[in-house]
C-alpha positions as CSV (number, residue, x, y, z in Angstrom):
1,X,19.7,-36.5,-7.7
2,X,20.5,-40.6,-7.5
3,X,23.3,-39.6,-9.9
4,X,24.5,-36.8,-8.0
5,X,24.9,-38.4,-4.7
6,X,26.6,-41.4,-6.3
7,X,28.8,-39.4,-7.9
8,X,29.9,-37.5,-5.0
9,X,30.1,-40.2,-2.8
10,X,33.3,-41.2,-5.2
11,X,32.0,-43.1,-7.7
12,X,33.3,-42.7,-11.5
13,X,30.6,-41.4,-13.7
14,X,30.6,-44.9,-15.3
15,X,30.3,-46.8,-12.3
16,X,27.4,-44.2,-10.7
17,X,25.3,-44.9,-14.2
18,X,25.9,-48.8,-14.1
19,X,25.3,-49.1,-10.4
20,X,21.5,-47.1,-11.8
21,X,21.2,-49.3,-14.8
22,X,21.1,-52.8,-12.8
23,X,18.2,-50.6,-10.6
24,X,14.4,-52.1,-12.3
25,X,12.8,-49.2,-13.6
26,X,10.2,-48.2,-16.4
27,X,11.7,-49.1,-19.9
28,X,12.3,-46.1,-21.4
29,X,14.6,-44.8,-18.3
30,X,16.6,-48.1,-18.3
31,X,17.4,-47.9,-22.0
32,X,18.4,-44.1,-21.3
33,X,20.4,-44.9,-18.5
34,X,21.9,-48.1,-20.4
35,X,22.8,-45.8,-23.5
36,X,24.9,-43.2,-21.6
37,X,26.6,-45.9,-19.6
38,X,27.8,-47.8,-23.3
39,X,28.5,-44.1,-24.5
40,X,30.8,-43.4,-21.2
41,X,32.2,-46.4,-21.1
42,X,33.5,-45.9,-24.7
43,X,34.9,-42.6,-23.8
44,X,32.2,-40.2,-24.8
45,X,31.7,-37.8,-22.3
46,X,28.6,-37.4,-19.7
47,X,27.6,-33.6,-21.4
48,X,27.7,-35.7,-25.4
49,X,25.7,-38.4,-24.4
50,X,23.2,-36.3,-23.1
51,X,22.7,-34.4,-26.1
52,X,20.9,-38.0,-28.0
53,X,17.9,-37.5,-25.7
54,X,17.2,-33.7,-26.0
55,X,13.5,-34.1,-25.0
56,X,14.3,-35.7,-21.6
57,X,17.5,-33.4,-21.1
58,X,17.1,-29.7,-21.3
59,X,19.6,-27.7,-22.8
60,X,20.2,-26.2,-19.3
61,X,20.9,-29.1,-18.1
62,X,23.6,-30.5,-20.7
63,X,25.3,-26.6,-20.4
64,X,25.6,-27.6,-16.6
65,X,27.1,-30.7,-17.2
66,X,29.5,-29.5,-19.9
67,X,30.7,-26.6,-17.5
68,X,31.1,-29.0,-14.6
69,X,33.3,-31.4,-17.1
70,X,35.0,-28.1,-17.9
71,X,36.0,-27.1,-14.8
72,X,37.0,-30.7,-13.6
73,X,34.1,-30.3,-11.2
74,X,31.4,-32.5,-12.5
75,X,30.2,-34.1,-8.7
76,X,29.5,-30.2,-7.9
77,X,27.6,-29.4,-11.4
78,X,25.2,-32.2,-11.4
79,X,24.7,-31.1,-7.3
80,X,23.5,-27.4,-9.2
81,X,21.6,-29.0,-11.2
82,X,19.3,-31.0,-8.5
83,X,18.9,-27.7,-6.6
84,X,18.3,-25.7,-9.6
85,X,15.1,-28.6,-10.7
86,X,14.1,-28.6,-7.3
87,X,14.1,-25.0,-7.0
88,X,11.7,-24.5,-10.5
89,X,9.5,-27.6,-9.4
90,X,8.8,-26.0,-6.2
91,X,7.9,-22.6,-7.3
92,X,6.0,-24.5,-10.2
93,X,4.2,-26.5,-7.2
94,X,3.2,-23.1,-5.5
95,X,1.5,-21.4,-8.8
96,X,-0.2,-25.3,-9.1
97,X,-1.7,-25.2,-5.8
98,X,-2.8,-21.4,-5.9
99,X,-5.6,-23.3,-9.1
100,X,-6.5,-26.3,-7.5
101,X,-8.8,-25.0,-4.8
102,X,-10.6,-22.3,-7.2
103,X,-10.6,-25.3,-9.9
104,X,-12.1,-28.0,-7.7
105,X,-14.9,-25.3,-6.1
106,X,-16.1,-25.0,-9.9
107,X,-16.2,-28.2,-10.9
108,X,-17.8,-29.3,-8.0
109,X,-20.2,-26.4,-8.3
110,X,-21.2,-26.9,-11.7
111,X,-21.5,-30.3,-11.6
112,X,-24.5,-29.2,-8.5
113,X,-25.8,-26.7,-11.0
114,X,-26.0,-29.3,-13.4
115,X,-27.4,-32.2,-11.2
116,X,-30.3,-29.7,-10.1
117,X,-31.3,-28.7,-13.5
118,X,-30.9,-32.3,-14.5
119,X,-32.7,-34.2,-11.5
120,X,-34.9,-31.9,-9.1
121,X,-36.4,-29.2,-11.4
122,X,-37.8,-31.5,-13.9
123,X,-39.8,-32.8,-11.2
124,X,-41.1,-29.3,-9.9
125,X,-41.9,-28.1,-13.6
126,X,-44.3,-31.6,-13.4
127,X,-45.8,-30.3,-9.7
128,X,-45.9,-26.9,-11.2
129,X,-48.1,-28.4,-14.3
130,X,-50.3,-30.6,-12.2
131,X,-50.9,-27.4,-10.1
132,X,-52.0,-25.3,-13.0
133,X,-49.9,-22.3,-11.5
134,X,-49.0,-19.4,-13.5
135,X,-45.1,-19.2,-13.4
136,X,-42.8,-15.8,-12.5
137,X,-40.6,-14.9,-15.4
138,X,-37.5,-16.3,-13.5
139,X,-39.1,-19.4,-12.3
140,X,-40.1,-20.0,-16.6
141,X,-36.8,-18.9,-17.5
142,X,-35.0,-21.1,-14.8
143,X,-37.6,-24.1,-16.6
144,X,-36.8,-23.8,-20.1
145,X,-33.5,-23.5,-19.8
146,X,-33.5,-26.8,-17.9
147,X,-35.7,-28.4,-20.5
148,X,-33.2,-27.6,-22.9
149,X,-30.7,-29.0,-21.2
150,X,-32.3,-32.3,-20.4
151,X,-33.3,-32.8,-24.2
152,X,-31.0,-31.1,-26.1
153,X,-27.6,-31.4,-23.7
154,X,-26.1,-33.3,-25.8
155,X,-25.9,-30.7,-28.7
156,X,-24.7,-28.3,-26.5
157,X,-22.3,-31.4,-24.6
158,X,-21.0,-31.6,-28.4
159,X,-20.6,-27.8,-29.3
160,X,-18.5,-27.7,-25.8
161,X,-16.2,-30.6,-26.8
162,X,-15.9,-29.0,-30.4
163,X,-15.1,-25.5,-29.3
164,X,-12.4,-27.0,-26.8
165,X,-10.7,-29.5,-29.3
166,X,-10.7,-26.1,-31.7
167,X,-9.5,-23.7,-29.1
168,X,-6.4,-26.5,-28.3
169,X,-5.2,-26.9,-31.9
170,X,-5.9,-22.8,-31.9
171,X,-3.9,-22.5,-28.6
172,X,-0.6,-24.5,-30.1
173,X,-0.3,-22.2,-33.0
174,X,2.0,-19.2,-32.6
175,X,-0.5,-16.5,-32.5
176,X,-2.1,-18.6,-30.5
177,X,0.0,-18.7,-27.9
178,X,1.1,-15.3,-28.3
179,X,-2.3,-14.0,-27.5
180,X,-3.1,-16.6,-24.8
181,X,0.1,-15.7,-22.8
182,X,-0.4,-12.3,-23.2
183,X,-4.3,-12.0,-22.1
184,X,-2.9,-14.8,-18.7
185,X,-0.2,-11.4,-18.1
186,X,-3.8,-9.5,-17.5
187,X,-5.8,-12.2,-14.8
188,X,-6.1,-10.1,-11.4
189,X,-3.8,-11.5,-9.3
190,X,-3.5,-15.0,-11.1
191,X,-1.6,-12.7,-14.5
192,X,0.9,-11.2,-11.0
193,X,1.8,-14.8,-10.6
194,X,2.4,-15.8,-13.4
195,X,4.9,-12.7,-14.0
196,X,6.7,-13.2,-11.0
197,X,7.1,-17.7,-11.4
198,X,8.6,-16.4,-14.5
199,X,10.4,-13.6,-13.2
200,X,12.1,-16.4,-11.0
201,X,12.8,-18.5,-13.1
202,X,14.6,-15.9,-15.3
203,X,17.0,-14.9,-12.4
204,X,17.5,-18.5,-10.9
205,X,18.0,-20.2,-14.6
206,X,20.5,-17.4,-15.8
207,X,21.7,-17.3,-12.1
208,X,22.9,-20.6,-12.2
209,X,24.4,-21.0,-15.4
210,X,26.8,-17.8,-15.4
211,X,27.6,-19.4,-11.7
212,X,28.6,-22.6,-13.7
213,X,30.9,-20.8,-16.5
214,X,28.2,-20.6,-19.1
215,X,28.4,-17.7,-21.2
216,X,26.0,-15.1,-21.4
217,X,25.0,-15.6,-24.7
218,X,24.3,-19.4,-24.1
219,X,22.7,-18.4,-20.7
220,X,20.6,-15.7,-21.9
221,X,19.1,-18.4,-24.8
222,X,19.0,-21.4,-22.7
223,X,16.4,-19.2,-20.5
224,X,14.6,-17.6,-23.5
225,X,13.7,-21.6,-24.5
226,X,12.7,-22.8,-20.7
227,X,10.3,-19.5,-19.9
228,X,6.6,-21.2,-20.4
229,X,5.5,-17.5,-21.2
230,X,6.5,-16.0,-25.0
231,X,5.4,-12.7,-24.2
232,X,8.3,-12.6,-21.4
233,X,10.4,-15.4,-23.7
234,X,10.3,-12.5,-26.8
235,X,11.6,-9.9,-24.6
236,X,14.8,-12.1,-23.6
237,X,14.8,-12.8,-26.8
238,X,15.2,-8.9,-28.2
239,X,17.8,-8.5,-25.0
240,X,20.0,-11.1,-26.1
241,X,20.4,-9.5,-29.6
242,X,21.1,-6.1,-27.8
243,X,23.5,-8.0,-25.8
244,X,25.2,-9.6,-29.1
245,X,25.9,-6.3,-30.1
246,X,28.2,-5.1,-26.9
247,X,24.9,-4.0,-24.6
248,X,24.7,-4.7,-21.0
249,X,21.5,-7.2,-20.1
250,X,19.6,-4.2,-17.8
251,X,19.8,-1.9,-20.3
252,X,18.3,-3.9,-22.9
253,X,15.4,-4.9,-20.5
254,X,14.8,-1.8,-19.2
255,X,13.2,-1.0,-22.6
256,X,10.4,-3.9,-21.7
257,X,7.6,-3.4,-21.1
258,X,7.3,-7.3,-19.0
259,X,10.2,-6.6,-17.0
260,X,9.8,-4.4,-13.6
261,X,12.1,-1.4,-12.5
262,X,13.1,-3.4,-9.1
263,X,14.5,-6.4,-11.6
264,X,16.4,-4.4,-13.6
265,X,18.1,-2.2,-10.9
266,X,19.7,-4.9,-9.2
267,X,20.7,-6.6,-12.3
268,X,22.4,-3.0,-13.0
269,X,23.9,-3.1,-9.2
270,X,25.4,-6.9,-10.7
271,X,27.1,-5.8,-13.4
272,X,28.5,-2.5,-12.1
273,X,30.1,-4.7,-8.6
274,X,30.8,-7.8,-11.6
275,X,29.2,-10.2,-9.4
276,X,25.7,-11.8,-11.2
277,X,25.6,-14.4,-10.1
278,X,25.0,-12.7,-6.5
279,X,22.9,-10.0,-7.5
280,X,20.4,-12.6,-9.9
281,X,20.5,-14.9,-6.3
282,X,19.3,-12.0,-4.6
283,X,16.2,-11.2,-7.5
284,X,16.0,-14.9,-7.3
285,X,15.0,-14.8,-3.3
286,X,12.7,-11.8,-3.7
287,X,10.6,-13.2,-6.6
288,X,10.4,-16.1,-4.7
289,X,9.4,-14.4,-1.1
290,X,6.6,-12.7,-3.5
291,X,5.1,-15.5,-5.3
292,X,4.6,-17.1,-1.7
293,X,2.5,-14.3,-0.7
294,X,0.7,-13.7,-4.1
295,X,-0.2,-17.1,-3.6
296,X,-1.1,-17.1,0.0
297,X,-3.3,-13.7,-1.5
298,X,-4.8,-15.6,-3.9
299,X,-6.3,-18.6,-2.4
300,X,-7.6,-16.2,0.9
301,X,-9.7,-14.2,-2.1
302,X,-10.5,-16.8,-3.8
303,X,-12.3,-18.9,-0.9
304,X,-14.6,-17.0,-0.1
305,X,-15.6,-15.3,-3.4
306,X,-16.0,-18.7,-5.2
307,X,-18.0,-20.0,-2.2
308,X,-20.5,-17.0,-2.2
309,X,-20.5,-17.8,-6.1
310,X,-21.9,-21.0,-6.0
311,X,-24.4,-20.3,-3.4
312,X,-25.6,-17.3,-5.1
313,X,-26.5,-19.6,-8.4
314,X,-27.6,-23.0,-6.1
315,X,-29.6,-20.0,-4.4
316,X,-30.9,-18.1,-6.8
317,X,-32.3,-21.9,-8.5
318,X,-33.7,-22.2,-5.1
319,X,-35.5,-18.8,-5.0
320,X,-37.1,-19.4,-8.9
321,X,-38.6,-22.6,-7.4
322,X,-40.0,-21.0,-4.1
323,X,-41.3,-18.3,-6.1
324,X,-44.7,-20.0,-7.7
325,X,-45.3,-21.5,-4.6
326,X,-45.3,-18.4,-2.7
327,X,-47.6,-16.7,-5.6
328,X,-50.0,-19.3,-4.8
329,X,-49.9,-19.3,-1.2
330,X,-50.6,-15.7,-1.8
331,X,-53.8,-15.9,-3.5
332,X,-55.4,-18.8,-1.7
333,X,-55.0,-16.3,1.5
334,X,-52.2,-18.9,3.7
């Protein structure tokens, strides 16, 4: 963005990336900006330099800037490429804050669970013994498992960290993903999400490049590598080679099963008028419109249901300790 606005404020490319390089900023991002300022300066151009840091510039990003350099409109490309970050950031902000409230009612809900097997019913189970009173199944259910997890916790502490440490180097593998990112497609309402963020992103991403000159070919893979889902990244992937050999992109995708009908009509509608741009900025708008109200959806379910959640469990503690002391209330006559 800093870059941008220099730039088309009239600064030369050299002189925007120099003016940023004199700025004090964290290490690494000084010696990046230093290295394509030397590498412009000896005549490189902005898209080549790029290309040494390929895991802090996307290929998306470096096809922007080459078209811009193409077109002799670089002040104009690097402006697409601010909006088109913004854009995904934004969207990836929205799917973000539809898990943070359901996340944070959890943790804070087991971490209750946990503090009351921990701390208070240990000390009824003493009362309870003291008292000589014969327990209710739940209430002796409810008391062993707590025993269990005062004295043995830390096994099953351990087996947790295990089975998570497992599950991560399980969940980098191919098939690992592949089954992951297929089984998030399925999640009520969270898998809808996650389809249309992608959904999105596929119509903004290849929106913007074919806008900038890229071809589709370069578009279509620059998209298949920046979707975070595979399932949907291995169906652009199978469209692209039907596209290699002379297809139109609809066609191809109308053949997924990820892909819905809506999608792939109006990309038909772009390619009959020969405007794709325009028709993938009008998916683009509706896939965002819907992901707003998915996620407004989502967190007004949610609420609620995770709330009544937690105080069904914290209750239904709260009933297995009430219940020997009613028993005995019972059969003194109180």
């Amino acid at each position: 963005r800093e870059l941008s606005d220099l730039v088309a404020s009239g600064m030369t490319i050299g002189k925007a990336l120099h003016t940023l390089s004199n700025r004090k900023d964290k290490k690494n991002v000084q010696l990046i900006i230093s290295t394509l300022r030397n590498d412009i300066i000896q005549g490189t151009s902005l898209s080549k330099a790029l290309e040494q840091f390929p895991t802090t510039f996307s290929s998306l990003y470096i096809n922007l800037v080459r078209s811009g350099e193409a077109s002799g409109n670089l002040p104009l490309a690097l402006e697409n490429v601010c909006i088109h970050y913004e854009r995904v950031y934004e969207a990836r902000g929205k799917v973000f804050s539809a898990m943070v409230y359901p996340s944070i009612v959890l943790i804070i809900g087991g971490l209750a669970v946990i503090g009351l097997m921990i701390f208070i019913v240990p000390k009824f189970a003493g009362t309870f013994a003291e008292m000589g009173a014969t327990l209710p199944k739940p209430t002796l259910i409810l008391m062993n498992f707590s025993n269990f997890i005062v004295n043995k916790g830390f096994i099953l502490l351990t087996f947790l960290i295990v089975l998570i440490l497992i599950s991560n180097k399980w969940l980098k593998t191919d098939n690992g993903k592949r089954v992951w990112h297929k089984y998030q497609l399925k999640i009520p309402i969270m898998g809808k999400i996650i389809k249309t963020n992608n959904f999105a992103h596929f119509s903004r991403t290849l929106g913007t490049l074919l806008q900038n000159g890229v071809s589709i070919l370069n578009a279509l893979k620059i998209v298949q590598d920046t979707v975070n889902n595979v399932v949907i990244s291995a169906e652009i992937k199978e469209a692209r080679k039907k596209v290699t050999d002379g297809s139109n992109i609809s066609q191809p995708l109308s053949k997924s099963k990820i892909f819905p009908r809506l999608l792939i009509d109006m990309l038909a509608v772009g390619e009959e008028t020969g405007d794709m741009p325009g028709a993938l900025g009008h998916i683009t708008r509706r896939y965002d419109n819907e992901l707003d109200r998915l996620v407004k959806t989502c967190t007004t379910i949610l609420e609620p249901l995770l709330i009544v959640l937690v105080a069904l469990i914290v209750g239904s503690i709260a009933v297995c300790l009430l219940l020997p002391i009613l028993t005995l209330t019972d059969s003194l006559g109180i």
